[in-house]
C-alpha positions in Angstrom: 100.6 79.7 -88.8 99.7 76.8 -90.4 102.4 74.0 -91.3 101.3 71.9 -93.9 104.3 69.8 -93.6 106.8 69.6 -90.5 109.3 72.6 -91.0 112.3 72.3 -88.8 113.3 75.0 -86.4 116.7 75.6 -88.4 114.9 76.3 -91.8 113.2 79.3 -89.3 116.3 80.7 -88.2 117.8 80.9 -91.6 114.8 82.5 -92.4 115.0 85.1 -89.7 118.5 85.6 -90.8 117.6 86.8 -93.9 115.3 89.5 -92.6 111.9 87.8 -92.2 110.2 87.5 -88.9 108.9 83.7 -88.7 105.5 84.5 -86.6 104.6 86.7 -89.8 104.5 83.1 -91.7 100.7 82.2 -92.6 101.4 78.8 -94.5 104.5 77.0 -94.8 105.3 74.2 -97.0 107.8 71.7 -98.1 109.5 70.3 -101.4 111.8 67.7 -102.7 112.9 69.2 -105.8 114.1 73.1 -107.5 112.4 74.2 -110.0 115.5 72.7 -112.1 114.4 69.0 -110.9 117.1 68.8 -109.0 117.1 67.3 -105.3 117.3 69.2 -102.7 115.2 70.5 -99.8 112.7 73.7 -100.9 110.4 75.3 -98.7 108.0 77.9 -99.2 106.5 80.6 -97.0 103.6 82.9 -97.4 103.1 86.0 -95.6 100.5 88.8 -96.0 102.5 90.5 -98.0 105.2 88.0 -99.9 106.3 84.7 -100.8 109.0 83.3 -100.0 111.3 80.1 -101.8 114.0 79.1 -99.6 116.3 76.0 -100.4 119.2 74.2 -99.8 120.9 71.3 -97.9 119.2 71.0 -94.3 121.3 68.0 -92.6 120.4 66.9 -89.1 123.1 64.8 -86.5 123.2 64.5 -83.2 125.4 66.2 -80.7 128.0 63.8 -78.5 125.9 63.6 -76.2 122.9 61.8 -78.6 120.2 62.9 -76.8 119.6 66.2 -78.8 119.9 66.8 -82.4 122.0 69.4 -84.3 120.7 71.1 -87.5 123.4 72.3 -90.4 121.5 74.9 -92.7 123.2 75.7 -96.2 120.9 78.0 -97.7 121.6 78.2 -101.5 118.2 79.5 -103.0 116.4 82.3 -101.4 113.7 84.2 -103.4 111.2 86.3 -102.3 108.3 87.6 -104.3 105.4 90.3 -103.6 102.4 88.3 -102.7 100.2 91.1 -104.8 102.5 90.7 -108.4 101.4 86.8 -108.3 98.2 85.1 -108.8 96.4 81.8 -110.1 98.5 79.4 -108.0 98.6 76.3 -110.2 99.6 72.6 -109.8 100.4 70.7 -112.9 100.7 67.2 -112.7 103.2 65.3 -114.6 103.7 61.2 -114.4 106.1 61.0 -111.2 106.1 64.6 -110.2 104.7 67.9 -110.6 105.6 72.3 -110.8 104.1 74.6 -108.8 103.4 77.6 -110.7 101.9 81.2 -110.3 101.0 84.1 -112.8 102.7 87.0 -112.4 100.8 90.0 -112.5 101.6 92.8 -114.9 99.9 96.3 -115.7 99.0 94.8 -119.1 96.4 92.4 -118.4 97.4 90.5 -121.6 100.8 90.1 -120.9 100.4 88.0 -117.7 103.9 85.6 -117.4 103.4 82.1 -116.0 106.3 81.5 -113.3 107.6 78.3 -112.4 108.3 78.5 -108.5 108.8 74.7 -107.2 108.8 71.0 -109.0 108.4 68.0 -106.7 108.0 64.4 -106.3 104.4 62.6 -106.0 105.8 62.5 -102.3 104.8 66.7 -102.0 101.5 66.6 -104.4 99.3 66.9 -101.5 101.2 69.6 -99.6 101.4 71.4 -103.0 98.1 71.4 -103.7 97.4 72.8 -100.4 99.9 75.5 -100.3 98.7 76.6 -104.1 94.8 77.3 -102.6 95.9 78.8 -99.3 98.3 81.0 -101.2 95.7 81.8 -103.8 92.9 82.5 -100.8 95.9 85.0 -99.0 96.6 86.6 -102.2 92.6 87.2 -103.1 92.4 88.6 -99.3 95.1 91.1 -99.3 94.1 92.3 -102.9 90.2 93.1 -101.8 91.2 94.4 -98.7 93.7 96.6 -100.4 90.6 97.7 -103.0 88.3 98.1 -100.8 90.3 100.5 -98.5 91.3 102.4 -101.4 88.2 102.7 -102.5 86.9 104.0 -98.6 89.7 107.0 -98.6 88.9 107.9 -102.1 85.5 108.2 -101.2 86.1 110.0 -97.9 88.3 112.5 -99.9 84.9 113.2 -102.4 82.9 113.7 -99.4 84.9 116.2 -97.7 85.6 118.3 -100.9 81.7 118.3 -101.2 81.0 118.9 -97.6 84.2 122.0 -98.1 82.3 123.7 -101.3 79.3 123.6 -99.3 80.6 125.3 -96.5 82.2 127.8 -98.9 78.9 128.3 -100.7 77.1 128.7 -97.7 
């Protein structure tokens, strides 16, 4: 897995509480801000297969006896999306902050929606620009390798009907 900023260990167990294994993680990043502009802490996940928006209030305090730290988790936004509907991971810079944004893929290649994922503060742009071409690279990955094994079963099924009519024939 690769962290591009520090994820706590309390924003992975609220992530395995919701159903999703955190060693399937590939890239995990952090944001300051919804996709409303609001504050609050956003992180996003990318697996082989999805991608995952998880926010909310993450407030660390230490225990009584101050030598260890206690994370509170109050998960508010969680949104997953199939890594194979989304494409064209896009930053867009603004003056003091920026969106994250992805196309969503549709059967109709002309009615492809821009979505709006994440906004942030110039503090995120570099972790943002990051996450967007990793997630782009995991997305082109799992789309060719998807292709091209279709395309190796489809052709194994054309060369066993030809090798069957020839047996027949023969």
């Amino acid at each position: 897995m690769f962290e591009i900023d520090r994820i706590p260990s309390a924003v992975y167990s609220a992530l395995k509480e919701h159903g999703t294994d955190p060693s399937s993680v590939l890239i995990a990043a952090y944001a300051d801000r919804t996709r409303e502009h609001k504050k609050a802490d956003v992180y996003l996940f990318a697996t082989q297969k999805e991608l995952i928006l998880m926010g909310g209030c993450f407030e660390a305090h230490s225990l009584e006896d101050e030598k260890s730290l206690h994370t509170n988790c109050n998960t508010h936004l969680y949104e997953v999306y199939p890594l194979d509907g989304l494409c064209g991971f896009r930053v867009e810079e603004l003056l003091s902050s920026g969106r994250l944004t992805a196309t969503k893929k549709t059967q109709d290649k002309a009615e492809e929606h821009p979505l709006l994922l994440v906004a942030f503060t110039n503090f995120c742009k570099e972790s943002m620009f990051l996450f967007a071409k990793y997630a782009d690279r995991i997305e082109q990955i799992a789309s060719s390798s998807h292709t091209t094994f279709a395309k190796f079963i489809s052709g194994q099924l054309i060369e066993a009907f030809i090798v069957g009519v020839l047996c027949f024939i023969g």
